[in-house]
C-alpha positions as CSV (number, residue, x, y, z in Angstrom):
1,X,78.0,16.5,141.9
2,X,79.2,19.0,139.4
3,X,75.9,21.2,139.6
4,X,76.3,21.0,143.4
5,X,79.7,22.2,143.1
6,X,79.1,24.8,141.0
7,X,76.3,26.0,143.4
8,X,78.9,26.2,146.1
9,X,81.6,27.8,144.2
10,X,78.7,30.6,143.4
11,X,77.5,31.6,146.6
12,X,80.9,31.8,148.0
13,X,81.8,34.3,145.2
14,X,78.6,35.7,146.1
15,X,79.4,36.2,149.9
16,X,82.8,37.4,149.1
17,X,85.0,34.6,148.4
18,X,88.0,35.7,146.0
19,X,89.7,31.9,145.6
20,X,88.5,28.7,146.4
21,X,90.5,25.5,146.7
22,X,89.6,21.6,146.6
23,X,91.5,18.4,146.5
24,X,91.0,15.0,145.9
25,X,93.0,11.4,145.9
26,X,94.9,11.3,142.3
27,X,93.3,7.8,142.2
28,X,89.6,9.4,141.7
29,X,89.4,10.4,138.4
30,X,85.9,11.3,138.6
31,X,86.7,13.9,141.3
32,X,88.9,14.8,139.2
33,X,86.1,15.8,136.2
34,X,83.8,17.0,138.6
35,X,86.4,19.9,140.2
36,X,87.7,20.7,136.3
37,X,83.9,20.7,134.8
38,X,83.0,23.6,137.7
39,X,85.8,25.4,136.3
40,X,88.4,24.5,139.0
41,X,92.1,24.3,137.4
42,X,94.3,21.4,138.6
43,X,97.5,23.2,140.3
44,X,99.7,20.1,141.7
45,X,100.4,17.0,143.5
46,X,100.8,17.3,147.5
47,X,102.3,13.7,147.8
48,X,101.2,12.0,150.7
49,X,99.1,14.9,152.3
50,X,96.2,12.9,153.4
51,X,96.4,9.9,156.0
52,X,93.8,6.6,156.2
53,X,94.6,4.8,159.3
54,X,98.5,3.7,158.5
55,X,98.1,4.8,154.7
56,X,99.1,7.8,153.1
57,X,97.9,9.0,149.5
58,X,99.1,11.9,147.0
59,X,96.3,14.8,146.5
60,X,95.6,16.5,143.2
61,X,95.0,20.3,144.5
62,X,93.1,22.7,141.8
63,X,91.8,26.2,142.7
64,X,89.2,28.7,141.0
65,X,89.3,32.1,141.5
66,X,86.3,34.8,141.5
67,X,88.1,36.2,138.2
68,X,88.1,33.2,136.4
69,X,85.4,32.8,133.7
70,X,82.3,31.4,134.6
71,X,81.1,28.1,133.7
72,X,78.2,26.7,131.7
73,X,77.2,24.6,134.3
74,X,73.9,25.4,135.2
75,X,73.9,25.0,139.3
76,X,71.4,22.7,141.5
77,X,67.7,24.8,141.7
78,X,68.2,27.6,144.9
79,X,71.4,28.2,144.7
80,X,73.2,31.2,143.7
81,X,73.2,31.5,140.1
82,X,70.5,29.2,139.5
């Protein structure tokens, strides 16, 4: 997942991209890894920002820009960077 990620955060620096954004359940703390191993930095809480059915759960928001340094994560064969 990380390698994938990476990938992605690549070409869309490559096509342009200046910031990218994810988020994920606070609850996941392997999301969590993944987004901070491709070099995403954690920027908040959005408390109850995403609905399943009747319940409502906090998201952890992080960002990397096309600025920040690059990563050693080597991304999945194909992709940019690779």
């Amino acid at each position: 997942a990380t390698r994938a990620l990476a990938g992605a955060a690549a070409w869309g620096f490559a096509d342009g991209l200046f910031r990218l954004e994810l988020g994920h359940r606070v609850n996941n703390p392997a999301s969590c890894r993944v987004a901070t191993r491709s070099g995403f930095a954690a920027e908040g809480i959005e408390r109850a920002k995403l609905r399943y059915g009747d319940e409502r759960f906090d998201v952890e928001t992080h960002a990397r820009l096309a600025t920040d340094p690059a990563t050693a994560v080597v991304p999945l064969p194909g992709s940019v960077g690779s």
